[in-house]
Structure formats: structure tokens, C-alpha cells
N, C-alpha and C positions, 0 to 999 in steps of 0.2 A: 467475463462480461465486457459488451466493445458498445455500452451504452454511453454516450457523452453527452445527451442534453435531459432535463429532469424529465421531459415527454416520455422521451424514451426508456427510463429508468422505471416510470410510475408505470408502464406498459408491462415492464421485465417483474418487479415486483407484485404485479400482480399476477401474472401469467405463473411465477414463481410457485403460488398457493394456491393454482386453479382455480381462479375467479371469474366471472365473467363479467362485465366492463358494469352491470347491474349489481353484480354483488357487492362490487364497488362502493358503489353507489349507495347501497345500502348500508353498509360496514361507515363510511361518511358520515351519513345522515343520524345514526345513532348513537357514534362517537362527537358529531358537531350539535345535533338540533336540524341541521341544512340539510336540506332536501336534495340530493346531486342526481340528474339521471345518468341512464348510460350513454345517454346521446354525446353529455355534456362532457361525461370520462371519456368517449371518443373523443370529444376536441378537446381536450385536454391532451390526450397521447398522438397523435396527429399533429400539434400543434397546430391547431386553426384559433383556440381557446388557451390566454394566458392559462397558467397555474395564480390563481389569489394565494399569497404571502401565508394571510391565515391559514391555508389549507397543508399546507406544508408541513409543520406540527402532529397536524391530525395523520399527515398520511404517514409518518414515519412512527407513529405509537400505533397506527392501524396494520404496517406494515412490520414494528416489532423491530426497527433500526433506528441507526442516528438518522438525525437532516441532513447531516452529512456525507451520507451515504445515498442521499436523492442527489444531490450535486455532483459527487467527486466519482468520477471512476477507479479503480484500483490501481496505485502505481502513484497518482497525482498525491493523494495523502498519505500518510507513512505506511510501511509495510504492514503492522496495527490492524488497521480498516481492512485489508483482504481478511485479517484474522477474525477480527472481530463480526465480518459479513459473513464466514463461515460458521462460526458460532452463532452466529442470529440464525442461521439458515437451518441450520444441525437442529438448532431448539426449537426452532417455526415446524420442520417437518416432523423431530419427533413426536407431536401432538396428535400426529394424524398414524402417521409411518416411521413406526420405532428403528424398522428394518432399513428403511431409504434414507434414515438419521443415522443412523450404523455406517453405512456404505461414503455419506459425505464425509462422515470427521473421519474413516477411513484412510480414505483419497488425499481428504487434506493432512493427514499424518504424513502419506506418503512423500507426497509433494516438500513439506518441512523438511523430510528426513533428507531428501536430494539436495533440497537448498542448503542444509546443514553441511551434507559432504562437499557440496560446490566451495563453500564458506569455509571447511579445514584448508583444501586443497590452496585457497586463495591466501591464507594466514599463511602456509606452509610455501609458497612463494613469495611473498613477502618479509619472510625471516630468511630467506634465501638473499633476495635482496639483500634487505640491511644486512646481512654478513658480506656480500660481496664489500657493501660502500664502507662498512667498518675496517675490510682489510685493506682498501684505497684509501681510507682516509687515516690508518696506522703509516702504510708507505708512504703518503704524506709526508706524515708527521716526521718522520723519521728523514726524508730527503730534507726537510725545511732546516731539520737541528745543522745537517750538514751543510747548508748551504750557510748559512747561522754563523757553524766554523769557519767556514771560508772565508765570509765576508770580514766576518771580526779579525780572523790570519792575514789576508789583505791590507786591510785597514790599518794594522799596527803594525806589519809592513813598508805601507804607505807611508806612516807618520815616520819610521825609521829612516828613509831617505832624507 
């Protein structure tokens, strides 16, 4: 989803559950008491019409998300919220289509399972890593003991003159 302002989110979410800008409307009105038409859900997704604060609320328990998920796009809040809109989305559609609820948490299994191995492989250069800087910092340790002798053989050396 490359939705980034709530216009365009309340647009995606509703297009999401096959609505028309009326059903909207309606779904609103029966949730709020407020009469919304579709004109108004047009300027509202268009932005020509704020979104009112109050409605926010409504559209995210109408919608079956956080408010947060009217705001943020995927990436900006923790990795969480893509989970969590996936699961919203898996549950919103199994109500209708068990099968088209099947196929998302699917997908999104799949996609986990990639980022998972992305995620070993990442760990797995990274303990690469630290063993590289572990054996630099033993040779280290071990030049510094000897420089350590020198210094100290020098030095009472030195005072020997």
C-alpha cells in the first residue's frame, strides 16, 4: 500500500471491502448518528474536505483497524502494523470470502517465511563478523602484552644506565 495521506488511506480502505463512496456513508451514519453523503466521502478522499478528528474513530472501528493505520503507512510504524493490517484484512475478508482470506494470510505467510531467511542469513553474517573482530581483537591483545614487555625491558633497561 503507497497510500501516505489519510484521504488516500479512507479511499484504499474502503475500496478494500467493496464499497461505494455511499455505503460509506451509510456505514457512518449508523456507526455515528451523522448523516455523511457520498458527495462529502468524495471530498473527503480527494481532499477538497478535511477529515473532522471525530470521524476518525468511527472510520477505523467501521474500517475494523487501528487509527493508526489511517495515518501511518507500512514501514513508518513498526514491522507490527504491516502484521497486524494483514490480519485485519484476512479477518475483514473472511466474512465475506473464506477462500480470498485463505490466499492473503497465504501470501503473507509466505512473504514472513522470506524475510525470515533474509533475517538467518543476516545473523549468519554477522556472527561472521564478530568472529572476524574477535580474532583482531585476540591479536590485539596479544601484540599489546608484547609491546607491554618491551616497554617494561626498556624501561628497566633505561633506569639500568
Amino acid at each position: 500500500m503507497i497510500n501516505t495521506t489519510i484521504e488516500e488511506r479512507i479511499s484504499y480502505f474502503r475500496s478494500r471491502n467493496n464499497w461505494s463512496q455511499a455505503q460509506l456513508g451509510e456505514a457512518i451514519e449508523k456507526e455515528s448518528g451523522k448523516a455523511v453523503s457520498k458527495d462529502v466521502i468524495s471530498n473527503y478522499e480527494n481532499g477538497k474536505r478535511k477529515v473532522p478528528s471525530e470521524l476518525v474513530p468511527v472510520l477505523a472501528k467501521i474500517f475494523n483497524i487501528s487509527t493508526d493505520e489511517l495515518f501511518y503507512k507500512p514501514g513508518e510504524g513498526s514491522h507490527l502494523n504491516s502484521i497486524e493490517e494483514v490480519m485485519s484484512t484476512a479477518r475483514h475478508t473472511a466474512t465475506k470470502d473464506k477462500a480470498a482470506a485463505f490466499d492473503i494470510t497465504f501470501e503473507a505467510l509466505e512473504k514472513a517465511k522470506e524475510e525470515i531467511q533474509k533475517l538467518k542469513m543476516q545473523v549468519a553474517e554477522y556472527k561472521n563478523e564478530a568472529e572476524k573482530h574477535r580474532q583482531s581483537a585476540e591479536e590485539a591483545s596479544h601484540l599489546l602484552a608484547k609491546i607491554g614487555k618491551y616497554t617494561a625491558a626498556y624501561h628497566k633497561n633505561d633506569q639500568g644506565k
